[in-house]
N, C-alpha and C positions, 0 to 999 in steps of 0.2 A: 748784464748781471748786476742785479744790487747788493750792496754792503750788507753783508749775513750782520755786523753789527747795531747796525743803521735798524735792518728789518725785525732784529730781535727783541731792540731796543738794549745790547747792552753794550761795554763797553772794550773787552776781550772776546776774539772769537774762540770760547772755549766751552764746550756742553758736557755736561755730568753727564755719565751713562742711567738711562733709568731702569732699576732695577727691580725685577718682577719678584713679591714679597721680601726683600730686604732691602729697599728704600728706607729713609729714613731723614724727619725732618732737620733733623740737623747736620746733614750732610748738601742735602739738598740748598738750605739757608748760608751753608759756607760758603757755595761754591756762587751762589747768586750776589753774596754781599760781595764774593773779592773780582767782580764786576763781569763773569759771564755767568752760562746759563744754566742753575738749578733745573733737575728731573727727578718727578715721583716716581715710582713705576703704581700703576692701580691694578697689575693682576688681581684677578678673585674678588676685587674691594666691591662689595655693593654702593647703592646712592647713600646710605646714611654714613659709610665710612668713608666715604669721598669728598663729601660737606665735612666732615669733621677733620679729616688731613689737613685738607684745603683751608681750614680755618684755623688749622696748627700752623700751618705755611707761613697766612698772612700774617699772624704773629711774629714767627721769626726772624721775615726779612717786608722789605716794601718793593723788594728787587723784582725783575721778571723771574719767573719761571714756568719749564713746561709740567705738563701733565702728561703720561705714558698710559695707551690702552693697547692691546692686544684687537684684530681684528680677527671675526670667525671667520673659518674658510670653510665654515661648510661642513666639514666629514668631520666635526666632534662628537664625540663617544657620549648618547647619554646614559644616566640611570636603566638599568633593567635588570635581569638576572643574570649577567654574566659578572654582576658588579662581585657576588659571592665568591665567582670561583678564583679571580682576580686576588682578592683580599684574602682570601685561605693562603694562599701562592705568599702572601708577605707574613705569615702570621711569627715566621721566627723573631723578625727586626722588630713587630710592635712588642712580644712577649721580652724582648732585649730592653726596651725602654717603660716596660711598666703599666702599658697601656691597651685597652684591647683591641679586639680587632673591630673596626667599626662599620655600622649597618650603612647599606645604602641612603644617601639622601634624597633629600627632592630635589635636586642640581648640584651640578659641579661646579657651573659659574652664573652670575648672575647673568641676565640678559646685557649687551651693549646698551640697548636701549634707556635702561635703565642706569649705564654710568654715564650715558651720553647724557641724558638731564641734571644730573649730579656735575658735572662738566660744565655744562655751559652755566648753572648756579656761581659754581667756582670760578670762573673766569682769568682762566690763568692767561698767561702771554702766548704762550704756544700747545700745542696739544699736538703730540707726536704719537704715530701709529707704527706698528709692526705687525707682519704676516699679509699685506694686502694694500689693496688704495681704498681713502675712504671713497664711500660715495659723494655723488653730486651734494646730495641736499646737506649730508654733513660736512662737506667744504665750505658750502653756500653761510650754512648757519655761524659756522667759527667764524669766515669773514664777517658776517652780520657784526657780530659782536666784538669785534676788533680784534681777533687773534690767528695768529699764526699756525698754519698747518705743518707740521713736517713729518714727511716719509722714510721710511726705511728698505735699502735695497741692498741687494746680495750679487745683483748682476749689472751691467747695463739693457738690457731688457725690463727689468723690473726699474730700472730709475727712469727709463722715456713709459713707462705706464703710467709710476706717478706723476712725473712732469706734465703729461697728459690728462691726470685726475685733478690737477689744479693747487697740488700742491704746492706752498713757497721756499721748500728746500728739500733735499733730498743726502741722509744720512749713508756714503758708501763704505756698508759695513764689510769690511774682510773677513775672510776666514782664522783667521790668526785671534778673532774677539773673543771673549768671556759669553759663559752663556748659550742663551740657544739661537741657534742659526735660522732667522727669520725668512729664508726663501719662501717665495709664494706662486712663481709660475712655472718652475720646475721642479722637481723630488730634488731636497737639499743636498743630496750626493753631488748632483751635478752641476751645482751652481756656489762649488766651493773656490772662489776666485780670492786670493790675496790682497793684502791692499795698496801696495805698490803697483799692480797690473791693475787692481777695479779703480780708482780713484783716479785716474789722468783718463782713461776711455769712458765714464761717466761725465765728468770736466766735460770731453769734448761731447758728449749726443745730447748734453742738457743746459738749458741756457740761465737756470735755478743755483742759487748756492749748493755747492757740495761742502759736506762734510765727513772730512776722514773719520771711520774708526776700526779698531783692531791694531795690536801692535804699538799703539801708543802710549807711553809710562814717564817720557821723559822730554829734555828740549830736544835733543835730537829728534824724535819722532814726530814731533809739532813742525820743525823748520823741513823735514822730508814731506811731512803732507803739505803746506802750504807751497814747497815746489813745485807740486805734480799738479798743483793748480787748484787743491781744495781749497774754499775761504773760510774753513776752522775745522777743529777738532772734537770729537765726543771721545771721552776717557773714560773706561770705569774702573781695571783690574787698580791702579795705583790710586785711585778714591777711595775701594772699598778696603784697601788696606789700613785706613784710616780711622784714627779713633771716635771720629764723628760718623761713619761708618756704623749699618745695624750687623754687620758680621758678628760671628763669636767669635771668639778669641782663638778656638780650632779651624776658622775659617781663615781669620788674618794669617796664623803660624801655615796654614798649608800655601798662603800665598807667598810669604817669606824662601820657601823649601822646594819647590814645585818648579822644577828645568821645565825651559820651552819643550820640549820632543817628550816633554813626563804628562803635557796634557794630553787627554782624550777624547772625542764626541763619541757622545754617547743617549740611547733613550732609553735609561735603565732607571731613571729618578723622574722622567714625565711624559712617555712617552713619543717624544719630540726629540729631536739630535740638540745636544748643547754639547759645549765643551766646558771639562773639569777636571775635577780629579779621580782617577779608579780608584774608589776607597773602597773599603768589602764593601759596603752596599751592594756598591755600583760591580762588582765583581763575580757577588752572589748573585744578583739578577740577571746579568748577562750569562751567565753560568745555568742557569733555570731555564732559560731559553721560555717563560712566560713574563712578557711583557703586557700590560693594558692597553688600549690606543689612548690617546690624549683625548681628554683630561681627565679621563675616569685615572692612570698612573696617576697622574701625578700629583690629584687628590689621594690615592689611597699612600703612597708615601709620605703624602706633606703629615701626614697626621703621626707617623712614628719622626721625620725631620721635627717636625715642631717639639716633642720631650727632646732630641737628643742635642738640641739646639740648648734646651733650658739646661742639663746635663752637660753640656760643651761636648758632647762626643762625637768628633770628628770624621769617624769612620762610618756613620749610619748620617750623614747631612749630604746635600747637595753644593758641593765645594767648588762652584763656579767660579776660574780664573780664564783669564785670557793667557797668551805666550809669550806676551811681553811682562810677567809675573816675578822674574827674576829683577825687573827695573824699577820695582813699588818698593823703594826706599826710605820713604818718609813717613810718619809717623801721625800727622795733623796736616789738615784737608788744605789749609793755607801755605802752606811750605809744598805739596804737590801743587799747587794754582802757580805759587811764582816759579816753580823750576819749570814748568810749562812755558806761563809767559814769556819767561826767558829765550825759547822757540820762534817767538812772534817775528 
């Protein structure tokens, strides 16, 4: 197995969580200058805003970092006419922030394709996927160009898939993580494994760097993953507590206040299981018993989150924490890297 360090090119093994529309380059840039590995996340981002991140980036730091794309699996929801009845179903939460209810588009997301050229422009150090293995030829292509692949898994099933897809490391994400639950070869019910139990039985079917995450906020959780045999860490709940952090400030306060057994998953904010917080939104919806399938949800919510986000109203956002939330203690992105390091 080769040094996750070595291969990443940095010099702590310790990876930012990347996070799907609340990345943000100056989190991303801290976490790369204090010598591990900055993550964008590029939800939703077309190729013109993926050249222009990527070019915020390269301003910020000269460090490595990776790039995040989401991979399609297929059964996404597009544009048609059930987008109306969907969007009536939320009209109370947009009339709550001001804004109306908005018309079908021509997409929900842009094509891969299309951030996949945006991507290899940017040429970052690594380029990490979730929901799937890339294909060959976008393996192929990222080695071409000198960058690192990494995968994301939920089982060990899904980590000997990527290891099989040519991937150069494999993210074993627990259930205990911030977010939404990336499984891809089972219905994510079933492939809700911990990361004390996923993290030493991936170790052992895979011959690739592992890296822990879920549950991770402090030195303690750093010096338990690297027992069980992973060679580093992806963090995000005690990142995005962080004032370099694109959170709102009713996002940081619910990460402060939010007991382990107080998160939820839930597909009430995108159609997809994530773990958060039940804030009415998320309350109202589940209650409604109409949900959209992904991503038609989670476009038609992002559009009342984005006013209540500008508004700090906590109770109509997407308040994705992990269970180790109670451990995001610090305040500035550098003082979580060294109580980590301290793990090492």
């Amino acid at each position: 197995m080769s040094d996750l360090r070595e291969l990443l090119g940095i010099r702590h093994p310790i990876l930012l969580g990347a996070f799907g529309g609340i990345s943000s380059v100056a989190l991303t840039a801290a976490v790369s200058e204090s010598g591990g590995l900055g993550a964008y996340g590029l939800y939703g981002y077309d190729g013109a805003r993926i050249r222009e991140t990527a070019a915020d980036l390269r301003r910020a730091t000269d460090k490595p970092f990776a790039l995040n794309i989401w991979l399609p699996t297929g059964d996404e929801a597009l544009p048609g006419p059930q987008h109306s009845v969907f969007a009536q179903a939320l009209e109370p939460f947009y009339e709550a922030v001001g804004v109306e209810v908005p018309h079908r588009p021509e997409r929900y997301l842009p094509s891969l394709e299309e951030q996949l050229e945006a991507i290899w422009d940017a040429a970052p150090a690594a380029l990490s996927v979730v929901f799937g293995v890339p294909s060959a030829e976008v393996v192929a292509e990222a080695h071409r160009r000198g960058m690192r692949v990494i995968g994301t898994a939920t089982t060990v099933a899904e980590a000997v898939a990527l290891e099989a897809g040519g991937v150069d490391a494999v993210i074993a994400s627990g259930a205990e993580a911030a977010g939404h639950r990336v499984s891809f070869l089972r219905p994510t019910e079933e492939s809700l494994v911990g990361t004390i139990a996923l993290v030493p039985q991936v170790v052992d079917a895979v011959s690739v760097p592992v890296i822990a995450a879920g549950g991770i906020a402090d030195r303690r959780g750093v010096a338990a993953a690297l027992a069980l045999g992973a060679s580093g860490v992806q963090v995000g709940t005690a990142f995005l507590a962080t004032a370099q952090s694109a959170a709102t400030d009713a996002h940081r306060a619910a990460i402060r206040a939010t007991a382990a057994d107080e998160t939820v998953l839930t597909r009430a904010m995108s159609g997809r299981l994530a773990r958060g917080v039940r804030n009415r939104a998320v309350r109202a919806i589940e209650a409604s018993g109409t949900i959209a399938p992904f991503p038609m949800q989670n476009w038609l919510t992002g559009r009342f989150r984005a006013a209540a986000g500008e508004q700090n109203l906590g109770e109509l956002q997407s308040l994705w924490l992990g269970q180790a939330a109670p451990l995001a203690r610090h305040d500035d992105a550098r003082a979580v890297f060294e109580e980590l390091l301290a793990g090492v």
